[in-house]
Backbone as CSV, one residue per row, in Angstrom:
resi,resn,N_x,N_y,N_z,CA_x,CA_y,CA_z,C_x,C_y,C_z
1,UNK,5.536,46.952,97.058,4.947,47.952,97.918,5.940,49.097,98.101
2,UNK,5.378,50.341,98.036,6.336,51.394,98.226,6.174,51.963,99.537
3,UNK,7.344,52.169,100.158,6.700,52.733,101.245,7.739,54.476,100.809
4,UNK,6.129,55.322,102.064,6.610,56.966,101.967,7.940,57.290,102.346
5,UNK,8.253,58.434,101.453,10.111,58.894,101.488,10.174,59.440,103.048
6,UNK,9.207,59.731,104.040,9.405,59.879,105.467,9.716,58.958,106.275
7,UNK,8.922,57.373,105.551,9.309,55.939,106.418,10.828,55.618,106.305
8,UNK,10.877,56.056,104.693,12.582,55.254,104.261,13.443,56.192,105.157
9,UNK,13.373,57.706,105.373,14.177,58.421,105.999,14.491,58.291,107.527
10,UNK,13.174,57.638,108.200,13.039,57.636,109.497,13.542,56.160,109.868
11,UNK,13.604,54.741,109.124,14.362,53.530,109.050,15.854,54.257,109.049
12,UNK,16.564,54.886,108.153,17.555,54.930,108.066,18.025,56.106,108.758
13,UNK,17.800,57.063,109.511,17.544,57.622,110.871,18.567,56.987,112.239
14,UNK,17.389,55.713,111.874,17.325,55.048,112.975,18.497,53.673,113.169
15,UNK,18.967,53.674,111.481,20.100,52.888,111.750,20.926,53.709,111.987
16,UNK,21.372,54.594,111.758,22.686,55.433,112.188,22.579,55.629,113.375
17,UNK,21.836,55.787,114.273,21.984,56.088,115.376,22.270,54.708,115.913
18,UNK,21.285,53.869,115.873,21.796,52.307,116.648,23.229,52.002,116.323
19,UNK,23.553,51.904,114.727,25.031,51.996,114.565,25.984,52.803,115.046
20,UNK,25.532,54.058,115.952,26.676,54.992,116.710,26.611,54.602,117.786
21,UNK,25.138,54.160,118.224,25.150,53.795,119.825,26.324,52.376,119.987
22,UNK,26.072,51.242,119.011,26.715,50.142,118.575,27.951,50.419,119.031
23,UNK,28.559,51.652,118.221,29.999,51.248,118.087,30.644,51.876,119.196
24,UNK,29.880,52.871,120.312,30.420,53.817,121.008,30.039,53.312,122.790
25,UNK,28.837,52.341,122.366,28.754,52.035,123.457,28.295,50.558,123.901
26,UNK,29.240,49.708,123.190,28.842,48.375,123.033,29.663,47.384,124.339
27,UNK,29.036,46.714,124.275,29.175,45.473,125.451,30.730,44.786,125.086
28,UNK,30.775,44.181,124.165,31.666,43.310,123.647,33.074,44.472,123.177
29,UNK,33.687,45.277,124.107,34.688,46.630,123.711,35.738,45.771,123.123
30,UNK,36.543,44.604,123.730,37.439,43.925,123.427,37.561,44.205,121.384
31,UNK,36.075,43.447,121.143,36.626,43.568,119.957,36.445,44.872,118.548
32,UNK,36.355,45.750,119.431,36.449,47.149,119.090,37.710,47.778,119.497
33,UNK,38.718,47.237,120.642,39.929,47.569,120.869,41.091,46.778,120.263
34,UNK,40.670,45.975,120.299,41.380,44.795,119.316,41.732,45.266,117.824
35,UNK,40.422,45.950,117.155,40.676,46.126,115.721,40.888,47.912,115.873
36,UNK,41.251,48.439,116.891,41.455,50.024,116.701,43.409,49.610,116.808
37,UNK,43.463,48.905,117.964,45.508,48.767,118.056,46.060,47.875,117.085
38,UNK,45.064,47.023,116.609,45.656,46.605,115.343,45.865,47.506,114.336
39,UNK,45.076,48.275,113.958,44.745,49.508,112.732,46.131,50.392,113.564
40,UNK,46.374,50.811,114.478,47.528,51.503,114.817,48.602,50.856,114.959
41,UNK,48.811,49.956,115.316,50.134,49.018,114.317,50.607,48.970,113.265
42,UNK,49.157,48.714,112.127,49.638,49.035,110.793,49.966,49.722,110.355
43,UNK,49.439,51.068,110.913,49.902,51.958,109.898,51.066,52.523,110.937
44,UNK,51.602,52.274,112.061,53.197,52.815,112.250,54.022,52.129,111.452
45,UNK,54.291,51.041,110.605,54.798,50.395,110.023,54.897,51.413,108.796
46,UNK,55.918,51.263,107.852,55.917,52.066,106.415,55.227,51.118,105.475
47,UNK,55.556,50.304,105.092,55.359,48.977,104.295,54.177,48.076,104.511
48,UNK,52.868,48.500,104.666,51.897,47.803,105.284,51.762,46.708,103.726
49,UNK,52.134,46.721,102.797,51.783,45.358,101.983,51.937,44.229,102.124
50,UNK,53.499,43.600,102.480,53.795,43.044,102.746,53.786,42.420,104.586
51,UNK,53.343,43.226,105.485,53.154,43.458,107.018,52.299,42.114,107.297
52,UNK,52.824,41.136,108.289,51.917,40.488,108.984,50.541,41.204,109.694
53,UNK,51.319,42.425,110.134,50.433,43.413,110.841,48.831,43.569,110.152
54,UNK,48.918,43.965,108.607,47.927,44.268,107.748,46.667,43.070,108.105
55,UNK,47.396,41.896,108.251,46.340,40.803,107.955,46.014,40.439,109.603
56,UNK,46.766,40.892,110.367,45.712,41.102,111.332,44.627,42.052,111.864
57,UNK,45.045,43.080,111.440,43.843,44.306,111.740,42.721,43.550,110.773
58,UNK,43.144,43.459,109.780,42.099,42.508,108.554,40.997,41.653,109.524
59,UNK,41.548,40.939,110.006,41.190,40.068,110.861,39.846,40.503,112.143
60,UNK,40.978,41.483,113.132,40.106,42.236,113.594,39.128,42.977,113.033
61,UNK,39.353,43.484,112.365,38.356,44.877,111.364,36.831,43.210,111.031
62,UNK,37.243,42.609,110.519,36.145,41.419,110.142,35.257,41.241,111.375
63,UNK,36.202,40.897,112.700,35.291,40.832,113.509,34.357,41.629,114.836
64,UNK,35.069,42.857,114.924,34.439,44.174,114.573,33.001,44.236,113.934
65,UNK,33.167,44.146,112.567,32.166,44.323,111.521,31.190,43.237,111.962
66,UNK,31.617,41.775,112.244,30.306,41.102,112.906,29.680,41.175,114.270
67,UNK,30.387,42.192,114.911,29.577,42.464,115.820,28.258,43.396,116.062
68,UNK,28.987,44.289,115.378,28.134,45.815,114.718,26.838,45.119,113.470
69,UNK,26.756,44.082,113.246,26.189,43.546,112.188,25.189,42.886,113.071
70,UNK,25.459,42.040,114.089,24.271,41.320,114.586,23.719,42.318,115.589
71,UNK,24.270,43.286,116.294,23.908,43.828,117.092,23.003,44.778,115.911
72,UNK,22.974,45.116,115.503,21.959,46.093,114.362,20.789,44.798,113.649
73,UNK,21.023,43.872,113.958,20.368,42.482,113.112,18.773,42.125,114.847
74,UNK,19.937,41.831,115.745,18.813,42.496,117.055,17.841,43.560,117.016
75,UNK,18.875,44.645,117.578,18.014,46.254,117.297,16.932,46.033,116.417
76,UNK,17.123,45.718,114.671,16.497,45.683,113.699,14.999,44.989,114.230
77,UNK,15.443,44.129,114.899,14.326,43.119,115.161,13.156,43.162,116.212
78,UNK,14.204,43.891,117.321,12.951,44.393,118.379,12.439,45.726,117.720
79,UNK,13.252,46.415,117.013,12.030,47.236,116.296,11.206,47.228,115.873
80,UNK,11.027,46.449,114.897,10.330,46.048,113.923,9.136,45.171,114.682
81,UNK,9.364,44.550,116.109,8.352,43.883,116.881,7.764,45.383,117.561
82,UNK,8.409,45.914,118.115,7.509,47.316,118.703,6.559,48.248,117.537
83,UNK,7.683,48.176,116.406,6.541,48.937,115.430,5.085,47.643,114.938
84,UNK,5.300,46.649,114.966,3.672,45.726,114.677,3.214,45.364,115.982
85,UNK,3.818,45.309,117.118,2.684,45.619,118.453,2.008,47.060,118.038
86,UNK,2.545,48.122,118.149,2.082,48.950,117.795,0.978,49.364,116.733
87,UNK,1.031,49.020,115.641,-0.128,48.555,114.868,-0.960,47.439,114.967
88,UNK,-0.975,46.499,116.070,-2.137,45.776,116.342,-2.123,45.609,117.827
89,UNK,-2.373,46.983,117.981,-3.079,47.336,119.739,-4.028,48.458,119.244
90,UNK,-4.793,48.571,119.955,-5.766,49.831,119.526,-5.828,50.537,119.910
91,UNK,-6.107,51.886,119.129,-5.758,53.106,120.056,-6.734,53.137,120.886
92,UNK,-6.112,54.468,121.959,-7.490,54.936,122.703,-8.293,56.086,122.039
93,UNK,-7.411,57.006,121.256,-7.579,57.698,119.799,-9.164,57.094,119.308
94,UNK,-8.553,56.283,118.456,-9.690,55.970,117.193,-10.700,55.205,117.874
95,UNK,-11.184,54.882,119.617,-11.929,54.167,120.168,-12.974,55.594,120.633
């Protein structure tokens, strides 16, 4: 099934924004502060290859990324329930 280049634009719209709201205004900050002072650790260091430092931002940055992941995995989901309530309620429109 194809859907119109306005649906695909307006889905992906709509993730960027949940993903800005996500990252700017999320519940769980800890682990969004966690992987920002790790990332500024590493790189005051010269030598981040060898750096214990590296493999912890690593660390953080991972769990970061699963937060922003389920929280968009939610979002995704009550959307997707408001957009098919929405198509099986009837208008007052077409009545």
């Amino acid at each position: 099934m194809n859907f119109p280049i306005w649906f695909i634009e307006t889905i992906q719209d709509r993730l960027v924004e949940v993903s800005a709201l996500i990252e700017h205004e999320s519940e769980p900050r800890q682990a969004f502060d966690e992987e920002r002072k790790a990332f500024q650790t590493l790189f005051a260091s010269m030598d981040i290859v060898h750096k214990p430092e590296f493999e912890k931002w690593e660390d953080k940055l991972s769990i970061k990324q699963s937060v922003i992941y389920e929280r968009l995995y939610l979002q995704g989901l009550k959307d997707g329930m408001q957009l098919a309530h929405s198509f099986n309620t009837p208008s007052v429109l077409s009545e």
